[in-house]
C-alpha positions in Angstrom: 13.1 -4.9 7.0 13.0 -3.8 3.5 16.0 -2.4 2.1 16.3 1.0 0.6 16.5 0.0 -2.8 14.4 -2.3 -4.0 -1.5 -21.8 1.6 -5.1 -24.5 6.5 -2.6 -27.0 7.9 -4.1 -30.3 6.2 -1.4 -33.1 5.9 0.9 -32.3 8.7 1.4 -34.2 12.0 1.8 -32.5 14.9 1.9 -29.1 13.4 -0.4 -26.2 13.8 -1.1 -23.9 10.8 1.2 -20.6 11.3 0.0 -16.9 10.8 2.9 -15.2 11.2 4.6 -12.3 9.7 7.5 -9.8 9.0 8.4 -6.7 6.9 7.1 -6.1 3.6 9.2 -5.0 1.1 10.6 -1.9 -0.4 9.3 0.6 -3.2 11.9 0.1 -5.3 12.3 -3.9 -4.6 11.6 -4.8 -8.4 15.1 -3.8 -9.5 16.2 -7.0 -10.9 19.3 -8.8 -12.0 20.7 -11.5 -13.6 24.5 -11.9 -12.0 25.5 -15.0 -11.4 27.8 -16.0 -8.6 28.8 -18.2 -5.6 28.6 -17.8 -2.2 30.4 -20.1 0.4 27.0 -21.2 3.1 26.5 -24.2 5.2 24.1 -27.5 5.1 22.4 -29.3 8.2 22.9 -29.6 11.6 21.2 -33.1 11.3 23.9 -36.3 10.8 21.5 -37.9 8.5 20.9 -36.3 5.2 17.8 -34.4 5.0 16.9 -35.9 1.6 17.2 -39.5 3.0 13.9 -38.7 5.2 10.8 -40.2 5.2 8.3 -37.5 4.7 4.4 -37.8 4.8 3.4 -36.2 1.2 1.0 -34.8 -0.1 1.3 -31.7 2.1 -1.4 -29.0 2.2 -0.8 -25.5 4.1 -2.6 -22.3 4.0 0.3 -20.3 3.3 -1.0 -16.2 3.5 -4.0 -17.4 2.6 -2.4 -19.1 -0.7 -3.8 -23.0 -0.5 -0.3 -24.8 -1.7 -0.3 -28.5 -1.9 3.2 -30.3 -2.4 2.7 -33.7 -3.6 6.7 -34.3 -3.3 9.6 -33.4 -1.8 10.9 -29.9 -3.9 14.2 -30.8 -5.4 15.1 -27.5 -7.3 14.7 -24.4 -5.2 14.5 -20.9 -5.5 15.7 -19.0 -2.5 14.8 -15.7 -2.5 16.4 -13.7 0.7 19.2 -14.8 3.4 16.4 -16.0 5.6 15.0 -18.8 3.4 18.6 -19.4 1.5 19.7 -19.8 5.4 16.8 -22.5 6.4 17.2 -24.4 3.4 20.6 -24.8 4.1 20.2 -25.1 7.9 17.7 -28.2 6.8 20.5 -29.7 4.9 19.0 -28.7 1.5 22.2 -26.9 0.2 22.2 -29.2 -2.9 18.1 -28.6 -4.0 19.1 -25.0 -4.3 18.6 -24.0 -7.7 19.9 -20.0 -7.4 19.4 -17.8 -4.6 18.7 -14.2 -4.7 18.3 -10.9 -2.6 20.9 -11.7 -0.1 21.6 -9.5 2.7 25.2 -10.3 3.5 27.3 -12.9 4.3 25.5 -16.3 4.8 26.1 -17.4 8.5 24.7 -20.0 10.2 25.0 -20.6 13.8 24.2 -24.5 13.9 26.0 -25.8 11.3 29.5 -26.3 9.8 29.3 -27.9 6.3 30.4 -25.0 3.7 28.4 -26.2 0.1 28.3 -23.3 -2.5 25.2 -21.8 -3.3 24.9 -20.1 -6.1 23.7 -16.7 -6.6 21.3 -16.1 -8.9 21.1 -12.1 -8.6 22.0 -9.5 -5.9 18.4 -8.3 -6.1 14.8 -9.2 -6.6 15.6 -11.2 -9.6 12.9 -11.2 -12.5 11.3 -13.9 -13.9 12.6 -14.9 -16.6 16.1 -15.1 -14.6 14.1 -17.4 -12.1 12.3 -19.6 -14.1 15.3 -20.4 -16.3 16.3 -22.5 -13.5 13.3 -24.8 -14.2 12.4 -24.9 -10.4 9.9 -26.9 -8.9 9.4 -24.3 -5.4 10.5 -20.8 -5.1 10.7 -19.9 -1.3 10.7 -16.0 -0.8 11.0 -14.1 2.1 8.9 -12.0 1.5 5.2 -12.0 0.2 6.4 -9.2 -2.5 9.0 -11.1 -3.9 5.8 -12.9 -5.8 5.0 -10.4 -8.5 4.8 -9.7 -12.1 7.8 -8.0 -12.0 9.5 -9.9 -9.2 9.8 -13.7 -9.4 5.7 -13.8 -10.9 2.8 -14.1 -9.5 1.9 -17.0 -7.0 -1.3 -18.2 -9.1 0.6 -18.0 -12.5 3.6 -19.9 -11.1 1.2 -22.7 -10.2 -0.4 -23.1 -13.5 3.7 -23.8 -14.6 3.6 -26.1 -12.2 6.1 -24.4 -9.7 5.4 -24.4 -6.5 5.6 -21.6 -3.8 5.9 -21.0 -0.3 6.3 -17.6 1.5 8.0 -17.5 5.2 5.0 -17.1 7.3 6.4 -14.7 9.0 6.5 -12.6 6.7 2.8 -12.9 5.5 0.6 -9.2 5.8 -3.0 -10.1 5.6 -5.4 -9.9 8.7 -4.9 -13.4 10.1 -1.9 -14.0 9.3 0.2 -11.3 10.4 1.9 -12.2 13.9 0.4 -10.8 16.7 2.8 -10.8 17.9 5.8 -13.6 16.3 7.0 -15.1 19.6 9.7 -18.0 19.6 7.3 -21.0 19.9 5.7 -19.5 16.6 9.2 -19.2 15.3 9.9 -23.2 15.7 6.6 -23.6 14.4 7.7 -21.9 11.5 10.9 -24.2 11.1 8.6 -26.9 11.4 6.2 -26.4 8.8 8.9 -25.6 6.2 10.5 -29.0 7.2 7.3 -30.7 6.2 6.7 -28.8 3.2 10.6 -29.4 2.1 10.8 -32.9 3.3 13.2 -32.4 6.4 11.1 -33.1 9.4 13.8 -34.2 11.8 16.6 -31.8 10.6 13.6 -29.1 11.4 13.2 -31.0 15.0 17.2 -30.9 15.5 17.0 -27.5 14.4 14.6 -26.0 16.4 16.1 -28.1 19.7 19.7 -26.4 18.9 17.7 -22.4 18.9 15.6 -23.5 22.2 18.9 -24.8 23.4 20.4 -21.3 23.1 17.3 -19.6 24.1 16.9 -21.4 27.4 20.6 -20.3 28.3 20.0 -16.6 28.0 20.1 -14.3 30.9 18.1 -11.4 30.3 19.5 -8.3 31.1 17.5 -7.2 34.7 18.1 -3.2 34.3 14.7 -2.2 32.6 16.6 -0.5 29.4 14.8 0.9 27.1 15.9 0.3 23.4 14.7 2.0 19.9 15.8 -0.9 16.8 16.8 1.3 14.1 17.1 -0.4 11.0 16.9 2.8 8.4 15.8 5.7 7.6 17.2 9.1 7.3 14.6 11.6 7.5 11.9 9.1 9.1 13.6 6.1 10.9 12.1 2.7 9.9 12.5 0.8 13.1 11.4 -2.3 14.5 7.7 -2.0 16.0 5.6 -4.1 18.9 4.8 -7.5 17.0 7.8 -8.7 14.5 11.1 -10.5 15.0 12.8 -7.3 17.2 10.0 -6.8 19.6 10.7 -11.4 20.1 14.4 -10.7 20.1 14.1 -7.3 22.8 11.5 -9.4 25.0 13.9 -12.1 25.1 16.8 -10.2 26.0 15.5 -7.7 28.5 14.5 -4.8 26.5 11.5 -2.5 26.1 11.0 -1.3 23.1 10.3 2.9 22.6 7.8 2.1 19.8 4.7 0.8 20.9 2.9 0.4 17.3 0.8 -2.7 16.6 2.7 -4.0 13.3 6.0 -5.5 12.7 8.0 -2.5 11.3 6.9 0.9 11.1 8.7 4.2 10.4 8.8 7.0 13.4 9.5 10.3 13.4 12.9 12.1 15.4 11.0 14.0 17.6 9.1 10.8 18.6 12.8 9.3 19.2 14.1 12.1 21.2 10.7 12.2 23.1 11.3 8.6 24.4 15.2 8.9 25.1 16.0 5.4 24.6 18.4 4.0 26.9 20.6 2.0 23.9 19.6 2.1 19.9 19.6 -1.7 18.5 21.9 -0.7 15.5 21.1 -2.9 12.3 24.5 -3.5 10.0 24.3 -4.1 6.4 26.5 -3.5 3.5 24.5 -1.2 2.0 23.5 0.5 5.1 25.8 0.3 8.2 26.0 0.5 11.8 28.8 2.5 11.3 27.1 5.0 8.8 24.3 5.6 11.3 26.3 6.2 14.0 27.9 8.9 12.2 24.3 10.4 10.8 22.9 10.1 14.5 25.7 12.1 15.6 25.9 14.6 12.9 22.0 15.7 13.4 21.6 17.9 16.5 18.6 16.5 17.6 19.6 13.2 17.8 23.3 13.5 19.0 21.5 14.8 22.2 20.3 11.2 23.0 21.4 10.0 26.1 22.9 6.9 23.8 24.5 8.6 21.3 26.0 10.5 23.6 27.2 7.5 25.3 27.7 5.5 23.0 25.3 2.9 24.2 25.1 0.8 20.6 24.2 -2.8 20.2 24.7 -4.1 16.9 22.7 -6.8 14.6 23.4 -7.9 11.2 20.3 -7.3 8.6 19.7 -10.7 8.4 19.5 -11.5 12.3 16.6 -9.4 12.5 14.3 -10.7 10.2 13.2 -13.9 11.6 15.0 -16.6 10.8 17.7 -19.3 12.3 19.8 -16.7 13.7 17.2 -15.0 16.3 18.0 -17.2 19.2 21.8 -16.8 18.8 21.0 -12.7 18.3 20.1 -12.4 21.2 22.5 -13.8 23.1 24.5 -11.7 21.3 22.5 -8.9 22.0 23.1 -9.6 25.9 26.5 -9.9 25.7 27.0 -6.4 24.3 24.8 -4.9 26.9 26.3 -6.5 29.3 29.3 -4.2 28.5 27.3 -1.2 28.3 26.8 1.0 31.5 23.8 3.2 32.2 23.6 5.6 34.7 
C-alpha cells in the first residue's frame, strides 16, 4: 500500500523460487530524508543467535527477475520499510541493521520479545547518498521502487559498488512474478528464502512454525460478510484487490472481498463501493492516514454514509503495516476475527 506521500532459486535446499508480490509505491515516494533516530524493535524468536548459524553460501535467487548471488552472510543492512526492518529483526538480525527507513509506525512484532534499537535512518525513501554512507553490504526494500536513482539507486549500479540487494518478493510487479494470488504457504516461503539469503535458516523455520501456529487456530468467521479493505483514497479509494496480502488475510478470516480485480491493490470508484454494499470496511490505521480520519470522511460524504456499515458502524481495523505482507499477517487476522466477532449484521 503506498502511502500518499512519497534475482532462479540456485543454492537453496528445500526452497522453491518465489514470485510473489505487493503494492508498488507512490508518486511522490522519492521525497527523501536524512533524520536520524532510534526506534525501540525486537530480535528473534529463535534461542540460538541467528548469526551463530550455519548457512550454505554462496546463495543464488532470481529476485524480480534481478539474478543476486550472496557469497556471505550480509552483515550491514539497509532496511527499507516496516516489513523488511520487522523480518530482519524477527530473524534475530537487529544488530546487522545498518539504518532503517520508510517506516510505517510503531515496530511490533508478534513473536518476539527482545527490544534492540534500530536506528532510523530517514522517515522516508531515503536517498542515496544517505544510504550508502552506511557502507552496507545488502539493502532490503520493500518495495521494488525503493531501488531508484532517486531512491536508494538503482539495483545494477548498487552491484557494481559491491552492495547487494534483495526486494520482498512479494512485492515484485513483473509478469511472473506478481502473486497470483500471495497465499500463506507462499508467504513462509517468502520467510524462508530471506533466511537463506541473510543466513538465518532455522530462526526462518521457527518463524514460520510460530505464524502457521497462529493460523491453524483461527476460526473463520461462518456468516458470508462481505468486506471492502480501504486503505486510502479520498476521491478514488485505493483498496485492497483479489491477489495481495488482504485478499490472503479476508480468505483466511471468512471474508469476501467486494473488489474482484486481478492485481494486488487497485483504486475503485464510490459508486462501485456503494453498488456492492459491503457488509464491514477493513479500515487501515496509519499515522499519517487514520482509521479514525476515514471514518469521519466516510461519514461526512452522503453517498458513502448511506453504507449499510457506516451506518452501523461495522469497522474492523488494521495497522498499515499488517497489511502488507509480512510477519504480522497470521496474527492480523486473528485479530481481524476477533473484532468481527463483536460485530452484528442483520
Amino acid at each position: 500500500m503506498p502511502r500518499p506521500s512519497l534475482p532462479s532459486l540456485v543454492a537453496l535446499t528445500g526452497l522453491a523460487a518465489l514470485s510473489l508480490a505487493a503494492c508498488s509505491a507512490a508518486d511522490t515516494e522519492e521525497a527523501t530524508a536524512t533524520s536520524s533516530d532510534a526506534v525501540a524493535s525486537a530480535s528473534s524468536p529463535a534461542t540460538e543467535d541467528a548469526a551463530t548459524e550455519t548457512a550454505t553460501y554462496p546463495v543464488t535467487v532470481d529476485n524480480c527477475g534481478f539474478a543476486l548471488t550472496v557469497e556471505s552472510a550480509p552483515e550491514r543492512i539497509v532496511a527499507v520499510k516496516s516489513t523488511t526492518t520487522e523480518l530482519l529483526l524477527s530473524l534475530g538480525l537487529g544488530d546487522r541493521i545498518v539504518g532503517a527507513a520508510f517506516l510505517d509506525g510503531d515496530i511490533d512484532l508478534p513473536y518476539t520479545n527482545d527490544v534492540p534499537e534500530v536506528e532510523v535512518l530517514s522517515d522516508f525513501l531515503p536517498g542515496q547518498e544517505a544510504a550508502l554512507a552506511l557502507e552496507p553490504d545488502m539493502i532490503f526494500g520493500g518495495w521494488e521502487s525503493n531501488f531508484s536513482a532517486e531512491g536508494v539507486g538503482e539495483r545494477d549500479v548498487l552491484a557494481e559498488r559491491g552492495i547487494g540487494s534483495y526486494v520482498a518478493p512479494s512485492a515484485c510487479k513483473e509478469e511472473g512474478y506478481m502473486p497470483d494470488p500471495l497465499t500463506f504457504d507462499e508467504l513462509f516461503a517468502e520467510i524462508e528464502e530471506a533466511g537463506a539469503v541473510f543466513g538465518a535458516t532455522e530462526a526462518a523455520s521457527e518463524l514460520v512454525a510460530a505464524m502457521q501456529a497462529d493460523l491453524d487456530s483461527v476460526v473463520a468467521d461462518d456468516r458470508g460478510l462481505t468486506a471492502l479493505w480501504y486503505s486510502s483514497g479520498d476521491d478514488s479509494p485505493y483498496v485492497g484487490a483479489s491477489l495481495g496480502a488482504p485478499q490472503m488475510m479476508m480468505d483466511a478470516a471468512g471474508l469476501t472481498n467486494v473488489v474482484d480485480v486481478d492485481d494486488t491493490w487497485t483504486s475503485v470508484t464510490w459508486e462501485s463501493v456503494v453498488a456492492a454494499d459491503p457488509d464491514v470496511i477493513v479500515l487501515i490505521d496509519a499515522s499519517w492516514n487514520t482509521a479514525e480520519s476515514k471514518i469521519e470522511a466516510l461519514e461526512a460524504n452522503a453517498a458513502t454514509a448511506s453504507l449499510s456499515a457506516v451506518e452501523d458502524e461495522r469497522y474492523v481495523i488494521v495497522p498499515f503495516a499488517a497489511g502488507e505482507a509480512g510477519v504480522r499477517n497470521a496474527a492480523a487476522v486473528l485479530s481481524i476475527v476477533e473484532q468481527l466477532g463483536e460485530i452484528e449484521v442483520d
